[in-house]
N, C-alpha and C positions, 0 to 999 in steps of 0.2 A: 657180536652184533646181532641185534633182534631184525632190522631191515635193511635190506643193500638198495639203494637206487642205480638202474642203471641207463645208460644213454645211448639211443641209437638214433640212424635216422629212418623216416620212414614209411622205406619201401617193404614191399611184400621178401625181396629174401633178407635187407637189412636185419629186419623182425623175427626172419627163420632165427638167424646166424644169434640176435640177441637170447631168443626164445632157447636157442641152444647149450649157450654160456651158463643160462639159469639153472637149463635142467642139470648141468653137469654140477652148479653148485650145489643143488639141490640135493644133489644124489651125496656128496662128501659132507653136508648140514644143514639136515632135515628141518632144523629149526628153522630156517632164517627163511625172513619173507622176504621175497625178493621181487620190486616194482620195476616195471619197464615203462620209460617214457620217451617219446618220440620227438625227433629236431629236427627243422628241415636246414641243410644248409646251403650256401650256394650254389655247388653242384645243383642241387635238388630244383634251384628254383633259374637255373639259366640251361635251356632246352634246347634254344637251336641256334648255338653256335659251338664250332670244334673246341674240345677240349685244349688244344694243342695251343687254340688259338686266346683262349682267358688264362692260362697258367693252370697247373695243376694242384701248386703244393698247398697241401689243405684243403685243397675244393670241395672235399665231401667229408673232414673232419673238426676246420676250426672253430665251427660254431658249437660244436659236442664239446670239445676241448674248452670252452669259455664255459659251457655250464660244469664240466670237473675241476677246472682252476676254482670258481666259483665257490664249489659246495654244492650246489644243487643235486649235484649226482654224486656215489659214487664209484663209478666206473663206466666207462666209454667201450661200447662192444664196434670194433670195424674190422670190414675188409684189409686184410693185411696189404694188400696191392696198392691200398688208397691212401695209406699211412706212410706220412712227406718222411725218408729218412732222419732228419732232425727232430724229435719233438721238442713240444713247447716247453719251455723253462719249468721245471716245478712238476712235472711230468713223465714218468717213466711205461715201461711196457711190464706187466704184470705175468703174463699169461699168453700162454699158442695153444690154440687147442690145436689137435693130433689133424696134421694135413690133407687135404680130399686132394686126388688125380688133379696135377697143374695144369693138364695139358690144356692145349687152343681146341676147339671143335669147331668142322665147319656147318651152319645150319643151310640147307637149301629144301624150298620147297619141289623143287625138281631132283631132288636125292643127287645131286652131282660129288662124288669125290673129286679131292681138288686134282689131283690127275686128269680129269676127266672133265674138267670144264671145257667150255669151249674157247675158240681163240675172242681175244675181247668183250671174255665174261666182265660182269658187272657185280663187284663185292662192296659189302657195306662194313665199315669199321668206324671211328674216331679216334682208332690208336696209332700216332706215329710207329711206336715197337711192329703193331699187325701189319701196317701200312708196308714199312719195307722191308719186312723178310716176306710179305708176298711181290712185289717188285724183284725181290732177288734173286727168286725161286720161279717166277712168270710176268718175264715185262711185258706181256702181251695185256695182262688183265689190267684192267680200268678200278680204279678203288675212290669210293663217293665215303661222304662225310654218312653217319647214321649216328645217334645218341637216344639215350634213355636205357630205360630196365629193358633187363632179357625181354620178356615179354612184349614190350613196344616195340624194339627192335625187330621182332618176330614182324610184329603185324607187321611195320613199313617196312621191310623186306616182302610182304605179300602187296601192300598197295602201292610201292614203288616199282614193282615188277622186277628187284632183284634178280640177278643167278643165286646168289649166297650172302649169307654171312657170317664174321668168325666171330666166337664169342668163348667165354672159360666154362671151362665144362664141368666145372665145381657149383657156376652159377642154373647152370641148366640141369644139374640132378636134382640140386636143392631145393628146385620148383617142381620138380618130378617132370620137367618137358623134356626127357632125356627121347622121347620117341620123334623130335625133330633135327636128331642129332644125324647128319648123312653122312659123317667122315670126322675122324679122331687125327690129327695132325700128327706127325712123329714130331720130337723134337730136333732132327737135322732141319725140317724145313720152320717151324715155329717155336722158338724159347719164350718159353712165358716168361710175365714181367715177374717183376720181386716179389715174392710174398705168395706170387697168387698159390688159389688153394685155402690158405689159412688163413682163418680167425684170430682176430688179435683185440686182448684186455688191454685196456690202461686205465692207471690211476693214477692218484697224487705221488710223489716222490713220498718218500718219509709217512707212508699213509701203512701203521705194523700191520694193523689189524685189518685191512682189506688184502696188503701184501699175502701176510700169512694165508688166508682162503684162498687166491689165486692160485700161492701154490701148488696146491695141491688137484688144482685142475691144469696148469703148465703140461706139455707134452714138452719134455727135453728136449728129441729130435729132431722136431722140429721148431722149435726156438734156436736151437745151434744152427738149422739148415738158413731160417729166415734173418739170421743175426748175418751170418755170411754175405746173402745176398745181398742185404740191406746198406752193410760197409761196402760193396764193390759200388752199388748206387749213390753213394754216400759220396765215394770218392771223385766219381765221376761226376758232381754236381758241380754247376758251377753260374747259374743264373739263367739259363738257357735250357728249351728242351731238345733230346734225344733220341730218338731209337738205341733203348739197351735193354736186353735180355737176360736174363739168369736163370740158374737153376740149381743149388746143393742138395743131394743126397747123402745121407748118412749112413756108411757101410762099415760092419765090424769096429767100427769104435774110431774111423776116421770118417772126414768130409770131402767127396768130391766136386767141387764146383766148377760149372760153364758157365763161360759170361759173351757174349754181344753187344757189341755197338759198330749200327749202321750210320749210312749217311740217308736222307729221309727217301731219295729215289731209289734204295736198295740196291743201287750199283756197286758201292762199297760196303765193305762187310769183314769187319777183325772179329775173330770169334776164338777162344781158346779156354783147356779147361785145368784144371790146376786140384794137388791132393793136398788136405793137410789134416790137422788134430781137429779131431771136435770138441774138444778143451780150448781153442784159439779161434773161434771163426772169422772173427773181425778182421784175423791177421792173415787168414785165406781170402778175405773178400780185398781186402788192399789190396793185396800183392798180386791177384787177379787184372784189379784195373789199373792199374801202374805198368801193369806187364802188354796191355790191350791199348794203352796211350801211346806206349813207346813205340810199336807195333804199327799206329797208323791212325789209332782214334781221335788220337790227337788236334790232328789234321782235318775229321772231322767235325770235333769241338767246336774250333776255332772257323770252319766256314757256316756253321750252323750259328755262334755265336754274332757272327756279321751279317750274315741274311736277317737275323731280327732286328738290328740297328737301325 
């Protein structure tokens, strides 16, 4: 291939993350020209209403995905976190490039560690996941609705008079804002959601000749870690959203993965973590959530599925 088209959407780290796939192709074939063109999609263009509350799956992919089904592009650069576990028909995952720090970070312009908040601090999210494992770990604190880019978030946490807010600290190096960062979340109190961290290519299904180039910019390990989580979220779907959490790392040649699922006040909370092959991940992410239902999530499901009724 003489030129690749690729598709993002776009925001300022959208454009990092696309700008980054290139360089890396670039670096494995120097030839190849490679164009970046920008989509908005719905995500993009519905601002102030919760996530939670328009549905997620796709929000900030299917209009990319229409121009890679299409032809127009090919290859779709996203947030792996934003990527619906089902893709669209005719559509596979290509490529992970190599994972940045999952973790949650919390931003506050009064440097608060979350230990250190006060009683009926005031946090800004639109993530049911962030929403109640801070409820579960502080029912004292108050959690408001916030949306947009890092960046906007920043400002309305300052012209909102926030305490804080928590946001992916992959998103805030990648802007270089990493000097608003006041607290690095462990993972006992915050599992990141699936994927975060990584970059994720897709293309066409049956597409050799873009396959071929992707792989050689694929990071195994994380592809194995993100395939994991992806099937435990996978399994756990079922027309309704969630608070669920994950996380696999890849140690010596097997997979360990944590999974969560809350109920949205953070009161309840099944969490457990599970080993297996990194030659199988799909069948470590099942068998995670199957084990996390039987356990109690279940139960959660099904009252989160009736409250939206």
């Amino acid at each position: 291939m003489t030129t690749l088209k690729l598709g993002t959407r776009g925001s300022q780290l959208a454009v990092w993350q696309a700008r980054q796939v290139a360089w890396r192709i670039k670096e494995e074939f120097p030839d190849i020209n490679i164009q970046i063109y920008t989509v908005r999609t719905k995500g993009d263009k519905i601002l102030d209403v919760a996530l939670s509350k328009i549905g997620d799956k796709g929000l900030f992919t299917k209009e990319i995905e229409k121009e890679l089904l299409s032809g127009n592009i090919d290859i779709a650069v996203h947030s792996m976190k934003d990527l619906p576990s089902v893709l669209e028909r005719g559509l596979t995952l290509g490529a992970v490039l190599k994972r940045e720090n999952p973790q949650d970070v919390l931003v506050s312009a009064r440097r608060y560690k979350f230990d250190s908040l006060p009683e009926g601090a005031v946090i800004g999210t639109s993530s049911l996941r962030r929403t109640a494992q801070i409820k579960a770990a502080r029912p004292d604190i108050n959690v408001v609705d916030i949306r947009g880019n890092v960046e906007t978030r920043i400002r309305k946490m300052m012209e909102n008079d926030l305490d804080a807010i928590v946001v992916a600290y992959a998103g805030v190096k990648r802007l270089n804002l990493e000097t608003y960062i006041s607290d690095y979340l462990p993972y006992e109190i915050m599992l990141p959601a699936v994927g975060q961290g990584a970059i994720a290519v897709e293309c066409r299904e049956g597409d050799q000749k873009v396959l071929r180039i992707l792989k050689r910019i694929n990071d195994q390990a994380t592809m194995a870690e993100v395939r994991a989580e992806r099937a435990f979220m996978r399994t756990l779907e079922g027309g309704c959203q969630m608070p669920v959490g994950a996380l696999a790392r890849s140690l010596e040649g097997k997979l360990v993965l944590e999974g969560l699922i809350a109920s949205l006040d953070g009161r309840m909370v099944y969490r457990d973590k599970m080993e297996g092959s990194i030659d199988y991940p799909e069948e470590l992410g099942i068998k995670l959530a199957q084990k996390l239902l039987k356990e109690g999530g279940e139960k959660i499901w099904q009252d989160i599925k009736w409250q939206g009724n």
